[in-house]
N, C-alpha and C positions, 0 to 999 in steps of 0.2 A: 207353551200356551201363551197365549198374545191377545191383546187388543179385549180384552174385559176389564172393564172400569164400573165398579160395582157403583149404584146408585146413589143418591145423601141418604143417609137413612131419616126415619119420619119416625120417631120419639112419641111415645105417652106413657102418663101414670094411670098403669091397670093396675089396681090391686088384687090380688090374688082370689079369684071365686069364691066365695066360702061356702057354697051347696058344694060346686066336684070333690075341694077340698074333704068337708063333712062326709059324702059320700063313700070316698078310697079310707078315710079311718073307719066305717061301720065294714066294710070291705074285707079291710086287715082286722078288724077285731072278733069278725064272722068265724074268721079261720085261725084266729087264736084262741079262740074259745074251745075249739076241738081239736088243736092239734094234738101228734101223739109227739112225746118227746125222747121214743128211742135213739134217733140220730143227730135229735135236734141239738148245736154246738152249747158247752158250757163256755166257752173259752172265745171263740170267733163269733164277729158278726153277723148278725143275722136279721131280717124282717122277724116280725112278730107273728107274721104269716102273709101266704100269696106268693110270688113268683121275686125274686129278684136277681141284676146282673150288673154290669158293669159299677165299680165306685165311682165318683161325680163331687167336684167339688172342694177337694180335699182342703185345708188349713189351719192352721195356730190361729185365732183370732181374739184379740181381747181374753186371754189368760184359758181361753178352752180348746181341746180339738173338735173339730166338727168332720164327720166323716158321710157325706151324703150316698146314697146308690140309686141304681134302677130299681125300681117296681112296678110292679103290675099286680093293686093292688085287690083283683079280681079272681085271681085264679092262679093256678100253684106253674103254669105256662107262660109261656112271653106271650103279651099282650100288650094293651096300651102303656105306654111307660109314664111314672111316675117319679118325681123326686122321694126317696125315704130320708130318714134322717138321724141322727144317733152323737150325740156331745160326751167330752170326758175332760176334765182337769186334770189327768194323770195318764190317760191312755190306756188304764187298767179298769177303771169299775167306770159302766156309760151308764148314759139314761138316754129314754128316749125321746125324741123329738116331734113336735107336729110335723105331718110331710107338708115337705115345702114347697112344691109345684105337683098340678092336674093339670090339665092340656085343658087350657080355655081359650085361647085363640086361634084367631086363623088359619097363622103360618103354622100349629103346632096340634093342629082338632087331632092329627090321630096319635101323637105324643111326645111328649116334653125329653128328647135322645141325649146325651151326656154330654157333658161339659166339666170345666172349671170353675178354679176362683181364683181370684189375683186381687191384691190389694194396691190402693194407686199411691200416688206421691202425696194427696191429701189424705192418709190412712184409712181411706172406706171401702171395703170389700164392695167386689163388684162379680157377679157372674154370668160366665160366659156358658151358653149352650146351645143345642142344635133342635130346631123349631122340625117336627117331622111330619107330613102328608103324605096319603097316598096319591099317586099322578093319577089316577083313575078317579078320585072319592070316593073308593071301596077296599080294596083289597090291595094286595100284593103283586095281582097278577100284571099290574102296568105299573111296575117299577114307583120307585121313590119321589120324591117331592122334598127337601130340604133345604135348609135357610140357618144362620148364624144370628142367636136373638142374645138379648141384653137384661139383665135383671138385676136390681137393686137391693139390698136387704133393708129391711124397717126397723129392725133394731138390734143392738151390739149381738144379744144370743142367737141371731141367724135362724129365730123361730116362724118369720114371716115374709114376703117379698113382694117388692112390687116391680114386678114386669114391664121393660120399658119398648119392648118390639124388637122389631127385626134392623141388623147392623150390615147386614150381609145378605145380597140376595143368592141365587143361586142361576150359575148360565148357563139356562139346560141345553144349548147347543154343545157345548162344550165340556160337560159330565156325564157319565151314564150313571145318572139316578143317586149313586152311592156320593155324599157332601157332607161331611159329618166331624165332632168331637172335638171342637176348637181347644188348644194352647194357648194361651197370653204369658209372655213374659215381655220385661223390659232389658233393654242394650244399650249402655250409653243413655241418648235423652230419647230413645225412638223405643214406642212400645210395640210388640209382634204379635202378629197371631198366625202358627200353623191350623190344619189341621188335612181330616184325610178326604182323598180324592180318585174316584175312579174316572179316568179320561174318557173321554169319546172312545178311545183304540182301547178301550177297557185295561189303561193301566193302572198298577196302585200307585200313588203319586200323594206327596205333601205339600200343600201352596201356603205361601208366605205371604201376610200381609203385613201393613206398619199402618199407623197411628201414632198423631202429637196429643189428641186428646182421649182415646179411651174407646171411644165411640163417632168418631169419620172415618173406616180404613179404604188403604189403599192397597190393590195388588201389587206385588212386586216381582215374583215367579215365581216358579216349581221350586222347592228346597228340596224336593227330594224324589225322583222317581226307583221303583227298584226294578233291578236288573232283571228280574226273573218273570218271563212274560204271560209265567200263569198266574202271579198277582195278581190280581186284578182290582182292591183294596187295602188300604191301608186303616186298620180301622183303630178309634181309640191313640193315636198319636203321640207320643211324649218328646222334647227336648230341652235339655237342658246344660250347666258346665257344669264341671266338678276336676277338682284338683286332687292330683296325688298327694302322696305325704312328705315331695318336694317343694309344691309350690308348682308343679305343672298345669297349666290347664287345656282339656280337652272338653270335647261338646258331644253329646251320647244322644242319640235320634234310637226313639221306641216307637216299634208300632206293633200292630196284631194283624198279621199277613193273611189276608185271604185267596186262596187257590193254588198254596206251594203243596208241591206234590213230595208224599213221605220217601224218603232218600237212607236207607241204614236205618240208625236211630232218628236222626232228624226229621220234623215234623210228621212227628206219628201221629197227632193228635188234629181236631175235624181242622180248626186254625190254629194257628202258633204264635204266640206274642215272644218276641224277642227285641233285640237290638245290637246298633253300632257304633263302635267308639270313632271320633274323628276329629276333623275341624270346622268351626265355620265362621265368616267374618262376614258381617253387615253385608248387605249389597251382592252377597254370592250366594249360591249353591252350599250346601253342606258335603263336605270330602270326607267319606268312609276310607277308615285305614285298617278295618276289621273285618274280620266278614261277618252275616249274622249268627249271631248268638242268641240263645233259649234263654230269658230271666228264669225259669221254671223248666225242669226235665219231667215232670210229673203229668197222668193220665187228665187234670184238672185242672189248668191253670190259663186265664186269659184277660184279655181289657186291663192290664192293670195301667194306676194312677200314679206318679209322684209328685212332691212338693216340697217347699224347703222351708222350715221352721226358722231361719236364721241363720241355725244352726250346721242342719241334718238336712238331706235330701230323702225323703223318706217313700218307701212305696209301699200301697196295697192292690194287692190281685184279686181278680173273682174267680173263688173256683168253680168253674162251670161244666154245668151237666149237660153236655152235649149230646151224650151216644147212650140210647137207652139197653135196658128197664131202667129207667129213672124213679129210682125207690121209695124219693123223700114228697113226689109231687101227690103221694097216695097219703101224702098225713097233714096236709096243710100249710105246709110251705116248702120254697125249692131256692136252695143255693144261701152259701154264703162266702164272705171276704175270709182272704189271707191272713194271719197276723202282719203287724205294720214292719217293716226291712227297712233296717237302713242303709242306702247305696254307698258304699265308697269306692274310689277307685285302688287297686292293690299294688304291689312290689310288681305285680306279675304282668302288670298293664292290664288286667282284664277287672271286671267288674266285681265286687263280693257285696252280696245282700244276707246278710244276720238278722236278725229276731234283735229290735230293740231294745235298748239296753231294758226300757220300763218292764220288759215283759219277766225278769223275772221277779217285780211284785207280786207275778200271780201264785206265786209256789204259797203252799200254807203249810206244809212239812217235807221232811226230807227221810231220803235211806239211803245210807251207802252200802252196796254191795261189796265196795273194795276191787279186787283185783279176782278174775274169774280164769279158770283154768277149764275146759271140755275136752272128754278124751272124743275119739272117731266115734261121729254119727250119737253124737248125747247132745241130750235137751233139759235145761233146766228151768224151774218155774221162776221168775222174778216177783213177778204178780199174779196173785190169784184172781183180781178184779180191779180193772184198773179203767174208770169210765173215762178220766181228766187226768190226763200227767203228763208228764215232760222228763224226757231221760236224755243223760248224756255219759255218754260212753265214749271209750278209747281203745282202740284194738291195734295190737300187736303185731303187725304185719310180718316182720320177720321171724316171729316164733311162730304165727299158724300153719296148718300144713291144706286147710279147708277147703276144696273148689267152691263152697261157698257158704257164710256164716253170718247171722245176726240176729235179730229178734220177729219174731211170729205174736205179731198187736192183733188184739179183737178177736184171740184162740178161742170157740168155744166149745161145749162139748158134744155140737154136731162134727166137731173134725174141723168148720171155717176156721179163716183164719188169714190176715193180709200181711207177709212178710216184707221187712225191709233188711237189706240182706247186703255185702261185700260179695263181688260175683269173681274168681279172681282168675277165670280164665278169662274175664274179657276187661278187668281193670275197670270195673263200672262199681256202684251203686244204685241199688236197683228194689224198687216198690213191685211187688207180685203179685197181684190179686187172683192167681189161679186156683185157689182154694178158695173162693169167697162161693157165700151160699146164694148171694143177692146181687144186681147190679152188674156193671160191665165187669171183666175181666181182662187177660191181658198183662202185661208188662211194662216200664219205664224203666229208662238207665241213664245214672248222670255218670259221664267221663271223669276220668282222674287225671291230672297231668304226671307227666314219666318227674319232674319233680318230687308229687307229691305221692308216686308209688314209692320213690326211691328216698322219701324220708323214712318209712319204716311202721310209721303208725297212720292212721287212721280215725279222726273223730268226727260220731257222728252224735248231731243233739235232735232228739227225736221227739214231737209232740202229737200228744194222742189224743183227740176227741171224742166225742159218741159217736160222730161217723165219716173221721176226716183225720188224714193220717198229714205232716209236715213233718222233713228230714231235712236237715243241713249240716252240709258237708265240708269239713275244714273252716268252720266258720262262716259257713255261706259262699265258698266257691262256687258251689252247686246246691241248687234244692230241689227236693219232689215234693208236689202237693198234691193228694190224690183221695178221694171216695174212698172208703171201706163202712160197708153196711153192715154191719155188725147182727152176727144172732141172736137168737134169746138164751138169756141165759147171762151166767159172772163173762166176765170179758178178759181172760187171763193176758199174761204178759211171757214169752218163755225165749229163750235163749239157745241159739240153736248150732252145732257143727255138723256139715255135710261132708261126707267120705274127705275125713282127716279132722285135726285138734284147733281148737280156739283158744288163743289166749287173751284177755281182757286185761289190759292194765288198769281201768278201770268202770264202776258204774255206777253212777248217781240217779236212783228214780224223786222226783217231785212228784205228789199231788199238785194240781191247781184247783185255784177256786173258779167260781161263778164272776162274769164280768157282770151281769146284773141286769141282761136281759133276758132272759129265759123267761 
């Protein structure tokens, strides 16, 4: 793509509406006033009610995390999108936040779509997002209208904004309609901005811009098209470096692939967010040395976000209800975030995302099981009710004899019930929802490497919500994040060997508390 030279941009201080604003809080608080909270998370993010998706914004800022998402603060469905908002000093107990944008202008009347934040070389968070219109002024039915806008925050706690316009127009010759989810990092003394793009030839594609100041950019070209011609978007974009535990560095390009068609296991799911490890230098194209990869193997996982505290590169996912009966939109709110992962790169050259370290402040007591022995085809109770917990376990690969063994979360006593399970004729782990009484059903499998079959054991750390199951695997080689609607009734916890023995070297069940938005 060539010869667009995006406009100067035209700068004002809008301050944020305070009627839309006012309005999406009576909105969310309509539908928290009645929601029901059998699925609603203790542990994960969540709106307080209404529809929410993508996280937006992510950052360490001034001694707090600020973790923004989409809402639609109207209806428990995608609709107008809104900024939410939600702060923590530890990452474990939040509080919540005024929402921080409503679609009050122009470029954005039918909704304020996902962005960043990036802090400049004078330390002032600044955000970046995608201004969204319908090309028609109604509906859907004639495609998108989008634009790259600018927002300031008013002060250190990120409670208020003032909106500076549009930085980036959009050149609708040269897009079909989909323009969306700006990246800002800086390189050297040049700061960047990807994000996603569907071409004219309707491909998914990432373009790269630069800026000396923040706010002039200039095109520079395509960073990234993907090979596979039924992408058609790239949505939700990430890029970023990260070093081994060498001193190596590589550059890992995320996106959330719209139109790949499901292949085996791979992308089973309506889109697939994943990514590729590689290189990139100023001035080039990004070189994948990988092929794509699933951040998430689970029925629920997309749009995710990362960010770097200094430290940590850290990411959050949305887990999204794509494929109905969609169970939670009938009680007054729909969807919530991943717990927060921190990326690193491994021994293995592949990516490993863990449950950060903060998360286990959330434990409030403990039980060790010890070491579990199952003869062929027994089940045993761990937990008789277990709404909030987190187990970690370690299984015995070369003393089991199982085709396939592990624990049956959210058992109740209609027979429901969503296993997460070692499957060991196909070398997977694998989330099951074929007994569930609610919701979609179905299967997920994350691969094992012939390494870590041929270590001998197997650990998997397992967290349980009111209706939301997260598995990780060796650490975070692999995770599932997936829906489980749970019965009425205790929510037992049981332990299972199918045709042959389980042996457990060990098992740790946690309670967790409340993060403090319920």
């Amino acid at each position: 793509m060539t010869g667009f030279t995006p406009d100067a941009p035209v700068l004002h201080e809008i301050k944020n509406h305070d009627e839309e604003l006012a309005k999406a809080e009576a909105g969310v608080a309509d539908f928290a006033a009645k929601r029901n909270n059998r699925w609603y998370p203790k542990f994960h993010i969540a709106s307080n009610g209404g529809w929410i998706n993508d996280p937006n914004g992510l950052c360490y800022y001034k001694g707090r995390w600020h973790v923004f998402y989409q809402l639609h603060p109207y209806g428990t469905q995608w609709g107008p999108m809104h900024w939410g908002h939600v702060s923590s000093t530890d990452m474990v107990n939040w509080k919540r936040e005024p929402i921080m944008f409503a679609p009050s202008l122009e470029e954005e009347k039918d909704g304020v779509f996902s962005g960043s934040a990036v802090i400049g070389d004078d330390g002032k968070l600044r955000f970046y997002y995608t201004g969204h219109r319908w090309a028609n002024g109604k509906d859907n039915t004639g495609g998108d209208w989008q634009v790259q806008m600018l927002a300031e925050p008013d002060n250190d706690e990120l409670t208020s904004a003032t909106k500076r316009g549009m930085v980036i127009d959009c050149p609708t010759d040269k897009v079909n309609h989909h323009y969306r989810d700006p990246k800002v990092w800086k390189t050297g003394d040049k700061w960047y901005m990807t994000f996603g793009v569907s071409s004219a030839e309707k491909r998914g594609q990432m373009w790269l811009f630069s800026s000396d100041d923040m706010v002039k950019w200039t095109y520079e070209q395509v960073l990234f098209e993907h090979p596979d011609p039924d992408v058609f978007m790239l949505e939700c974009p990430d890029f970023f470096p990260i070093k081994d535990v060498e001193g190596n560095e590589k550059w890992v390009i995320g996106f959330s692939a719209m139109g790949a068609q499901p292949s085996g296991f791979m992308n089973r799911n309506v889109n697939n967010a994943g990514y590729m490890i590689g290189t990139w230098t100023p001035g080039e194209q990004f070189k994948p040395e990988t092929e794509f990869r699933l951040w998430d193997c689970g029925h629920n996982y997309y749009a995710p976000q990362s960010f770097n505290d200094g430290k940590r590169q850290i990411v959050y996912g949305w887990m999204s209800p794509f494929v109905a009966p969609i169970c939670m939109e009938d009680d007054g709110w729909c969807g919530n975030l991943t717990l927060p992962r921190e990326i690193t790169l491994g021994a293995d050259g592949d990516l490993h995302t863990a449950p950060v370290a903060e998360m286990e402040g959330l434990r409030e007591d403990s039980f060790d099981h010890g070491s579990i022995s199952l003869a062929i085809n027994e089940e045993r109770i761990i937990s008789d009710d277990a709404e909030a917990v987190e187990i970690e376990m370690t299984i015995d690969l070369n003393a089991s004899t199982a085709e396939r063994a592990g624990l049956k979360i959210h058992a109740t006593e209609d027979g429901a019930y969503t296993y997460v399970a070692y499957d060991d004729q196909i070398g997977r782990v694998v989330v099951d929802r074929q007994a569930n009484a609610r919701g979609d059903r179905g299967y997920r499998a994350a691969p094992l490497s012939d390494a870590e079959l041929a270590s001998g054991e197997l650990k998997l750390r397992v967290f349980v919500d009111r209706g939301c199951v997260e598995v990780y695997v060796n650490d975070g080689r692999q995770v599932l994040s997936s829906y489980s609607y749970a019965s009425e009734g205790p929510r037992a916890i049981k332990l299972e060997s199918e045709s042959g023995t389980l042996e457990v070297k060990s098992l740790m069940l946690h309670r967790l508390k409340s993060i403090g938005l319920e």
